[in-house]
RODO-340388 format. One record per residue: residue number from 1; residue in three letters; chain; x, z, y of N, C-alpha, C in turn. Coordinates in steps of 0.02 Angstrom, whole numbers, plus 50000, padded with zeros to 5 digits. Example, Ala and Ser with C-alpha at 12.3 -4.5 7.8 and 13.67 -1.06 7.14 Angstrom:
2
   nr  rest  kette    nc1    nc3    nc2   cac1   cac3   cac2    cc1    cc3    cc2
    1   ALA      A  50660  50390  49716  50615  50390  49775  50660  50390  49835
    2   SER      A  50642  50354  49888  50684  50357  49947  50645  50394  50002
% end
This chain:
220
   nr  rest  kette    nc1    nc3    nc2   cac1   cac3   cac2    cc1    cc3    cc2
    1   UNK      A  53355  55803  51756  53369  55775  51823  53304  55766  51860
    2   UNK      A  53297  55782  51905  53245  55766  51966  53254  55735  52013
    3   UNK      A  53217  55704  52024  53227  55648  52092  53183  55670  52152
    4   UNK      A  53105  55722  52111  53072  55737  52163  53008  55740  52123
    5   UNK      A  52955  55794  52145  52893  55802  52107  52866  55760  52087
    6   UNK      A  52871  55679  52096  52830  55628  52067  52874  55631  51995
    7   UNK      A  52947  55607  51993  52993  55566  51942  53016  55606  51900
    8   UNK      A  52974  55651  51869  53020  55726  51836  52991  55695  51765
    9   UNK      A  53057  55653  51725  53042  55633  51672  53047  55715  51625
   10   UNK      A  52990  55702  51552  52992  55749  51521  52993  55749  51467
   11   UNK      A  53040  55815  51446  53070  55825  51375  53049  55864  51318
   12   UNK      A  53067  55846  51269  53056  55909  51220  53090  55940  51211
   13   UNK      A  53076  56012  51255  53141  56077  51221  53167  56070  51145
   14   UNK      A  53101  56066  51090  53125  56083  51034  53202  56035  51011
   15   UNK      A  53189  55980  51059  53246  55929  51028  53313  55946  51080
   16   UNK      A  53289  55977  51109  53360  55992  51173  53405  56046  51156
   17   UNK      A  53368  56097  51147  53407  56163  51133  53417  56171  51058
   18   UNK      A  53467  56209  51057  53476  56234  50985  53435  56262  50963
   19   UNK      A  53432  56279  50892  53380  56312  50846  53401  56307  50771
   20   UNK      A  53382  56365  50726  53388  56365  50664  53388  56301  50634
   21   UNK      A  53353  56249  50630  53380  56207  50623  53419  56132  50618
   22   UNK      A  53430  56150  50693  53472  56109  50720  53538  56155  50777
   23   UNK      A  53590  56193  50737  53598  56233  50782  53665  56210  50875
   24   UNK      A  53653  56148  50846  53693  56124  50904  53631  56111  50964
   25   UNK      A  53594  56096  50948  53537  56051  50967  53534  55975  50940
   26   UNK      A  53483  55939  50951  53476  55865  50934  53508  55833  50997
   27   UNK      A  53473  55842  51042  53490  55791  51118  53501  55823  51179
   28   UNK      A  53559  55796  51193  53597  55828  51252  53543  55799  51308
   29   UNK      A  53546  55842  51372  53510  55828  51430  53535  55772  51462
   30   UNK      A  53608  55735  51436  53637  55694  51469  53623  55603  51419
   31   UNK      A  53587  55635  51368  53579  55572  51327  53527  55534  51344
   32   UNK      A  53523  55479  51391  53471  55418  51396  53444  55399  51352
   33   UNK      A  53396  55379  51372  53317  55325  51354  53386  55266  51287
   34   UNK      A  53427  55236  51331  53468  55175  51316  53529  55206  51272
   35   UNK      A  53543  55277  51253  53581  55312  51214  53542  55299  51140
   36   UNK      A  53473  55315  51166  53458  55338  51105  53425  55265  51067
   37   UNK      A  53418  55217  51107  53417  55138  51071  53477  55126  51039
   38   UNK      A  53545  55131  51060  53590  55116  51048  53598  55157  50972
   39   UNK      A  53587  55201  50969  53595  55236  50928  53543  55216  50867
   40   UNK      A  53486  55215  50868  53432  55207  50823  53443  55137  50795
   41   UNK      A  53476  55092  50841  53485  55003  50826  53552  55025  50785
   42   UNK      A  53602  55039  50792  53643  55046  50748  53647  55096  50671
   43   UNK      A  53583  55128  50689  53583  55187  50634  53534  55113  50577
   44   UNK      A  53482  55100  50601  53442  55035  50588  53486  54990  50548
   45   UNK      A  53538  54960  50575  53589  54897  50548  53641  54942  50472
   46   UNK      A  53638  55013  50498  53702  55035  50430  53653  55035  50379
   47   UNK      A  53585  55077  50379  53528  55075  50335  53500  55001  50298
   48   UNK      A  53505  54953  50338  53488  54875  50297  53547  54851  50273
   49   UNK      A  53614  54884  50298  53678  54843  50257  53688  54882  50200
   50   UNK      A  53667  54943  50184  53667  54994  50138  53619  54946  50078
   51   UNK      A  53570  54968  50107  53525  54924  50058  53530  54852  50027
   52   UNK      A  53552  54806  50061  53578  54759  50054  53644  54746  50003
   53   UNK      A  53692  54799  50011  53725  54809  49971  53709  54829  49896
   54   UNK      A  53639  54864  49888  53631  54866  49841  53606  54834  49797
   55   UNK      A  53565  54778  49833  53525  54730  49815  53549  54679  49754
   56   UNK      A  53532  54667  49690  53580  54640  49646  53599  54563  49667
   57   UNK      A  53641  54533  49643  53670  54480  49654  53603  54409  49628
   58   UNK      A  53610  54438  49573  53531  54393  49554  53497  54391  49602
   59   UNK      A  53472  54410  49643  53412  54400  49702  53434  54364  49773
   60   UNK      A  53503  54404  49773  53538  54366  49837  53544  54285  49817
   61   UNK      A  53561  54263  49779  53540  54205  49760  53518  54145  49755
   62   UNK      A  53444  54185  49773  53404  54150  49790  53406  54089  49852
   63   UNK      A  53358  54029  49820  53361  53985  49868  53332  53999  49957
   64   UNK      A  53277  54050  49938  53225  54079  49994  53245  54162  49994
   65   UNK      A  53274  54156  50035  53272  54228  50048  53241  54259  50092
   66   UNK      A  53175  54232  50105  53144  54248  50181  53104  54325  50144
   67   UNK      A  53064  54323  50078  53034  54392  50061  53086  54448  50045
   68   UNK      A  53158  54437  50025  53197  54487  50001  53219  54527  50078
   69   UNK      A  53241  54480  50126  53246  54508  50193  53204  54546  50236
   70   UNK      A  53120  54532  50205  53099  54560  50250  53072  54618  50199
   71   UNK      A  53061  54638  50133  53067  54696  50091  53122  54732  50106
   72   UNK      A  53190  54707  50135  53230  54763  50146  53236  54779  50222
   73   UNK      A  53196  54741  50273  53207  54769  50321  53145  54818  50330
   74   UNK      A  53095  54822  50320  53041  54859  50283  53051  54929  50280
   75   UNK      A  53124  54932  50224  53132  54997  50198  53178  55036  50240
   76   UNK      A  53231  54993  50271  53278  54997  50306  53229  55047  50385
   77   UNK      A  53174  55028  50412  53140  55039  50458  53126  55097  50437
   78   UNK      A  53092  55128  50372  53072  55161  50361  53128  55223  50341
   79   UNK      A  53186  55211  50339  53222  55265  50332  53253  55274  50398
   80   UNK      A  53256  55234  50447  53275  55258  50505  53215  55293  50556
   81   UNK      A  53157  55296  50522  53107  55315  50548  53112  55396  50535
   82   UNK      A  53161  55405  50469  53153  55488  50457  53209  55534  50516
   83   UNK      A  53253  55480  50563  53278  55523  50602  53255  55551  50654
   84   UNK      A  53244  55607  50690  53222  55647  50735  53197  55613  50786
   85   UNK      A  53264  55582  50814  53272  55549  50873  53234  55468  50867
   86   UNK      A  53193  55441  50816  53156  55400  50826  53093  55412  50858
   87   UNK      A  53065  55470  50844  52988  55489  50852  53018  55511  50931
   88   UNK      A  53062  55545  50958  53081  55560  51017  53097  55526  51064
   89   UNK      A  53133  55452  51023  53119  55388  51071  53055  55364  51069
   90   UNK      A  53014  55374  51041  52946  55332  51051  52904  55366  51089
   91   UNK      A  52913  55439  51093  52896  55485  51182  52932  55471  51235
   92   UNK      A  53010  55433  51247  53027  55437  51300  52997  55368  51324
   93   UNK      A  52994  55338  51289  52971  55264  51320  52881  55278  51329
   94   UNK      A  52829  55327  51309  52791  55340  51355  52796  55371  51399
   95   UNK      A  52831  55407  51386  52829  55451  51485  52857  55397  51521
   96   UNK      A  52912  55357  51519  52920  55288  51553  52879  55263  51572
   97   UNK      A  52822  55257  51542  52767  55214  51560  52738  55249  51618
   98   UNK      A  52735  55334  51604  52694  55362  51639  52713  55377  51688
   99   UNK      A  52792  55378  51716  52831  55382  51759  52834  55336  51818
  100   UNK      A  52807  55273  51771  52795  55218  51814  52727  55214  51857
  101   UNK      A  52685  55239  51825  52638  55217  51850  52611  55295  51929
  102   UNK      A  52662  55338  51899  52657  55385  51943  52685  55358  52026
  103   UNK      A  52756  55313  51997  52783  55301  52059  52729  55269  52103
  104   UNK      A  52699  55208  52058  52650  55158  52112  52591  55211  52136
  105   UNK      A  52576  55244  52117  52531  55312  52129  52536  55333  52190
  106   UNK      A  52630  55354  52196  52664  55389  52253  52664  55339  52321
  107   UNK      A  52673  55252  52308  52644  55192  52382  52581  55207  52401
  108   UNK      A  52545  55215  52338  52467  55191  52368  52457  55240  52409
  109   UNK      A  52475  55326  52388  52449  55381  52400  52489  55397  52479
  110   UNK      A  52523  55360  52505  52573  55372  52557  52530  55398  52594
  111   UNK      A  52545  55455  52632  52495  55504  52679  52425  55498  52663
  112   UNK      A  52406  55500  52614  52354  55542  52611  52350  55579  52562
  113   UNK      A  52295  55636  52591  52279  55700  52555  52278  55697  52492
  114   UNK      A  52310  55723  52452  52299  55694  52380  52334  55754  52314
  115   UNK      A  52286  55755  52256  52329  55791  52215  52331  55760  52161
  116   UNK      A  52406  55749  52098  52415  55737  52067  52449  55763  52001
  117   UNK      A  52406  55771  51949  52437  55798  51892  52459  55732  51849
  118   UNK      A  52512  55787  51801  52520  55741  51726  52522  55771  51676
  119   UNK      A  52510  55748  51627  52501  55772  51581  52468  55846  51563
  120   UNK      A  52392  55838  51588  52357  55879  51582  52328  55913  51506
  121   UNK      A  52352  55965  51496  52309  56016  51423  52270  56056  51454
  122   UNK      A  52185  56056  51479  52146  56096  51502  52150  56170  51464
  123   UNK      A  52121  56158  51417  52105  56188  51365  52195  56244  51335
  124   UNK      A  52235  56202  51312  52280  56220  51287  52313  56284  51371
  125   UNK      A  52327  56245  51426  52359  56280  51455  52309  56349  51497
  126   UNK      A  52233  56354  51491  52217  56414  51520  52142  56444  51476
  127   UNK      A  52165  56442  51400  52114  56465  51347  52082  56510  51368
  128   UNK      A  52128  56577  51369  52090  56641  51384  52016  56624  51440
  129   UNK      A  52047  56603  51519  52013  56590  51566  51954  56548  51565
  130   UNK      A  51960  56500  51528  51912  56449  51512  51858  56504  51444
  131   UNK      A  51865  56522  51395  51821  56563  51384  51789  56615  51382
  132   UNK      A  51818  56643  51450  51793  56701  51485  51748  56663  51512
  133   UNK      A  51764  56620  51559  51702  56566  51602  51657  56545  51537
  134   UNK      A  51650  56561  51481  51605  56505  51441  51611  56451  51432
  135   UNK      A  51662  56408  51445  51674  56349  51463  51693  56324  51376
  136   UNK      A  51666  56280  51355  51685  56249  51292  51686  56155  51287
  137   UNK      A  51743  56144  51268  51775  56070  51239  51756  56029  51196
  138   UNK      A  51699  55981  51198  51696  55935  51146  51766  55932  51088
  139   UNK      A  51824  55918  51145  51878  55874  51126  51926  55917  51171
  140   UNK      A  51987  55945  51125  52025  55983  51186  52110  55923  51157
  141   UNK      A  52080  55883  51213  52153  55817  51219  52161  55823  51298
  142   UNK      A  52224  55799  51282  52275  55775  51349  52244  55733  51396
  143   UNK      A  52235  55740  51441  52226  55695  51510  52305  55661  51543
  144   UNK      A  52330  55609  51528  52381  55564  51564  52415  55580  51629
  145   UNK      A  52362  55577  51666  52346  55580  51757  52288  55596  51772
  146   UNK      A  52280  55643  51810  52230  55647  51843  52237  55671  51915
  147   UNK      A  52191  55630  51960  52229  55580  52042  52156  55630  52092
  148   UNK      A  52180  55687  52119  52120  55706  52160  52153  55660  52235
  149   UNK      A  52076  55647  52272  52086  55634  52335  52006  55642  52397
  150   UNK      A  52021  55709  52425  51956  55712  52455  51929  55651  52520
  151   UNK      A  51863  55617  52508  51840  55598  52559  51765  55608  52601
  152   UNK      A  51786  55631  52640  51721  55682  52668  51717  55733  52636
  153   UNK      A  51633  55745  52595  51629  55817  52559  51614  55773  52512
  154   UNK      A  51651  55724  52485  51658  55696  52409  51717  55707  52374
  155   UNK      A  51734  55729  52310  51786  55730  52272  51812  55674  52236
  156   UNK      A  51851  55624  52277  51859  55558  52221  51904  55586  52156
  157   UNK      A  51895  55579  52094  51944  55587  52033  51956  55541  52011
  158   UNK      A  52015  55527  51993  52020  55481  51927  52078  55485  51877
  159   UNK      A  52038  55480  51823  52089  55506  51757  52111  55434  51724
  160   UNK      A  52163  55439  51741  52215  55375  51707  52261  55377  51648
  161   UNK      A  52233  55345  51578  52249  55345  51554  52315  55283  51517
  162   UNK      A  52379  55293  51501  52422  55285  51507  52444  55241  51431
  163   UNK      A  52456  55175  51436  52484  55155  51362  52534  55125  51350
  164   UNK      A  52567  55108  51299  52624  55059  51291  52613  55032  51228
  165   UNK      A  52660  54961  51232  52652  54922  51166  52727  54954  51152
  166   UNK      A  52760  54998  51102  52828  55020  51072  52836  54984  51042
  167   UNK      A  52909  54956  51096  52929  54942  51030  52998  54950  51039
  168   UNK      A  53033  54967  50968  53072  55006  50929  53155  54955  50923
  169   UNK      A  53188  54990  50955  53263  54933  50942  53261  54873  50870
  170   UNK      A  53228  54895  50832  53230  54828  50766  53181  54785  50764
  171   UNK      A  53141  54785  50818  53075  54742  50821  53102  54682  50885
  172   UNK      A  53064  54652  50857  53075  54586  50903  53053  54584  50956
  173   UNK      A  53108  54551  51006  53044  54565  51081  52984  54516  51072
  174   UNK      A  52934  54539  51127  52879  54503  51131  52828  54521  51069
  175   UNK      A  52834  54597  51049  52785  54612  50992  52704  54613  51053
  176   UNK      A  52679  54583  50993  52615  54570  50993  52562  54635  51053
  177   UNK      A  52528  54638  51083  52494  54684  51114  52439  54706  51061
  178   UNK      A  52456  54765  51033  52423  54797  50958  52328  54828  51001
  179   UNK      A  52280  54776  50942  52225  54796  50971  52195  54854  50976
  180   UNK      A  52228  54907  50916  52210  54985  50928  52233  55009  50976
  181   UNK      A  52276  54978  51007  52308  55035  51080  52241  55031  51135
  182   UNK      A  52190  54962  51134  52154  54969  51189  52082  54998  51174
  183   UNK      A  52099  54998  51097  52032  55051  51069  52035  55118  51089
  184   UNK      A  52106  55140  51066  52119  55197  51073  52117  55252  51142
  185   UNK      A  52120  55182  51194  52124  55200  51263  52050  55208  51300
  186   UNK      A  52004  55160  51268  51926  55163  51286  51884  55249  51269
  187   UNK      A  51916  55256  51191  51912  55309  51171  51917  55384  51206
  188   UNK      A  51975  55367  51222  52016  55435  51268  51971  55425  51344
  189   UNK      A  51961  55377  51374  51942  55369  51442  51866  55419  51415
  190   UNK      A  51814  55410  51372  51774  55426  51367  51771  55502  51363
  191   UNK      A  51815  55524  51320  51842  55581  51334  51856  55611  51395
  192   UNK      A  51891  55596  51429  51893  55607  51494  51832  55621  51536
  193   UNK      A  51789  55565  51544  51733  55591  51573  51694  55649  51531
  194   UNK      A  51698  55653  51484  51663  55714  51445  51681  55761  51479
  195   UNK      A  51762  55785  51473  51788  55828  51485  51783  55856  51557
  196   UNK      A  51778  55801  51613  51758  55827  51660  51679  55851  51691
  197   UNK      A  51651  55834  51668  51567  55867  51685  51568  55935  51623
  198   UNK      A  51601  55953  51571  51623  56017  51535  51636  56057  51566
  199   UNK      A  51700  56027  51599  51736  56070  51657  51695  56097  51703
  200   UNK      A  51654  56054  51751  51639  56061  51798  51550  56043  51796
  201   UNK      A  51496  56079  51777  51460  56060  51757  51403  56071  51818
  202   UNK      A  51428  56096  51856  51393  56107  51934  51394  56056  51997
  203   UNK      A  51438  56022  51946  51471  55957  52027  51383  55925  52018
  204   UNK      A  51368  55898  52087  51296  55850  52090  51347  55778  52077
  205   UNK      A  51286  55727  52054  51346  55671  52046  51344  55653  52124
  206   UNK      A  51310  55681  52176  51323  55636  52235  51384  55668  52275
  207   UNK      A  51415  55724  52226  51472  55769  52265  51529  55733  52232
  208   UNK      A  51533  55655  52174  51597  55686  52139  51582  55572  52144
  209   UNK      A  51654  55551  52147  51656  55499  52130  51709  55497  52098
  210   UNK      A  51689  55482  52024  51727  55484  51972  51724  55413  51932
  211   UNK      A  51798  55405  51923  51812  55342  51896  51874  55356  51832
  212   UNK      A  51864  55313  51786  51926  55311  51730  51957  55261  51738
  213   UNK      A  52020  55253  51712  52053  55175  51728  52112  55178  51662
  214   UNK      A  52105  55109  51650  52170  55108  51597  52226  55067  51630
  215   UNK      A  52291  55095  51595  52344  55085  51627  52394  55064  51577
  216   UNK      A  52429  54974  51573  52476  54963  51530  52533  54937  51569
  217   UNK      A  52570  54982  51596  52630  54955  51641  52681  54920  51653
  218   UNK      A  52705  54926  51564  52756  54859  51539  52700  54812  51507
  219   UNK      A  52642  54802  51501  52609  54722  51455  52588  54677  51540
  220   UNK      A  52615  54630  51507  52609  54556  51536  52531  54525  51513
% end
C-alpha cells in the first residue's frame, strides 16, 4: 500500500511470495504490523502452556515459583523466536520507526528544495560503478536517511540514523532503553561520515555542511 513517496512501508519479498520453501508464501500483503503481534503473542502463550504442561508436579509445588516461571518463559521465548515471522516483526517495527521519522521530515521539509533517501546500500546497489570510479568502502553498511537540501553553493547533508527499543508481544511494556542501541548508533553515525568523504572525496569542507543525527522516535 502507498500513501505517497514519503510512507512506502517496506517488505521482504522473501517472506511475501512463495518459494521452495514456503510454497504458499509466509505473509500476505494484507497482514499488519498488529496481525503479526497477535499472532506471535498467542503462538508465545501455546509454547509456555506446552512447557508448563510438562513441567513435573514436584516443582509446580513449590512455595516460590518466581525462578520456575521465569526458566520457562525463557524457553518459551526462545522457541517462538524460531518462527519466521518473529525476526520479520522485529523489521516491521523498524521501518515504523523509520516511517515516522520520514513523515516529520516531510513538515519540516514543506517547500523546500530537498532530496530524500531511505534506506541507502551505496556500495551494494551500484558495485560495478563505484569500482570503475575507484571508489572503495571502509564499511559497506546501510545509511537510514539521508536528507539533501541545497543552500546557496553549499550542500547541507544529513545522515539519520534510525533506532528502536523492540519490543516483542511477551515483554513487558516499558522495557528498559538497552544501552547498546545508543552505542550501536554512535558507531553507525561514524560510519556515515566515513562513508561520505569516500564517496565524495573532492567536496572542499567549505562546499559541504554535513551533519549526523540520531533518531529514537518511540523512546520517551
Amino acid at each position: 500500500m502507498q500513501e505517497g513517496p514519503w510512507l512506502v512501508p517496506t517488505m521482504n519479498l522473501v517472506d511475501l511470495l512463495p518459494n521452495k520453501d514456503h510454497p504458499e508464501g509466509r505473509l500476505t500483503p494484507h497482514e499488519t504490523t498488529k496481525d503479526l503481534q497477535t499472532y506471535l503473542k498467542n503462538l508465545f502463550d501455546k509454547n509456555y502452556d506446552e512447557l508448563w504442561a510438562k513441567t513435573p508436579e514436584k516443582e509446580k509445588r513449590k512455595n516460590d515459583l518466581t525462578e520456575l516461571k521465569a526458566r520457562i518463559t525463557k524457553n518459551a521465548v526462545k522457541e517462538t523466536e524460531k518462527d519466521p515471522k518473529a525476526k520479520l516483526y522485529e523489521q516491521r517495527l523498524g521501518d515504523l520507526a523509520e516511517i515516522r521519522v520520514m513523515k516529520m521530515l516531510k513538515i519540516a521539509l514543506d517547500g523546500i528544495p530537498s532530496l530524500v533517501l531511505r534506506g541507502v546500500k551505496t556500495f551494494h546497489d551500484f558495485p560495478k560503478t563505484l569500482e570503475k570510479a575507484g571508489i572503495q568502502f571502509s564499511n559497506r553498511n546501510e545509511h537510514d536517511i539521508i536528507v539533501l537540501v541545497p543552500r546557496g553553493d553549499i550542500l547541507c547533508v544529513r545522515y539519520i540514523e534510525v533506532k528502536r527499543q523492540i519490543v516483542m508481544p511477551w515483554d513487558k511494556e516499558g522495557k528498559k532503553l538497552h544501552d547498546g542501541l545508543i552505542k550501536g548508533m554512535y558507531v553507525q553515525l561514524q560510519k556515515d561520515i566515513t562513508a561520505f568523504y569516500e564517496l565524495f572525496p573532492d567536496f572542499h569542507p567549505c562546499q559541504v555542511d554535513l551533519q549526523v543525527i540520531g533518531a529514537l522516535p518511540f523512546s520517551s
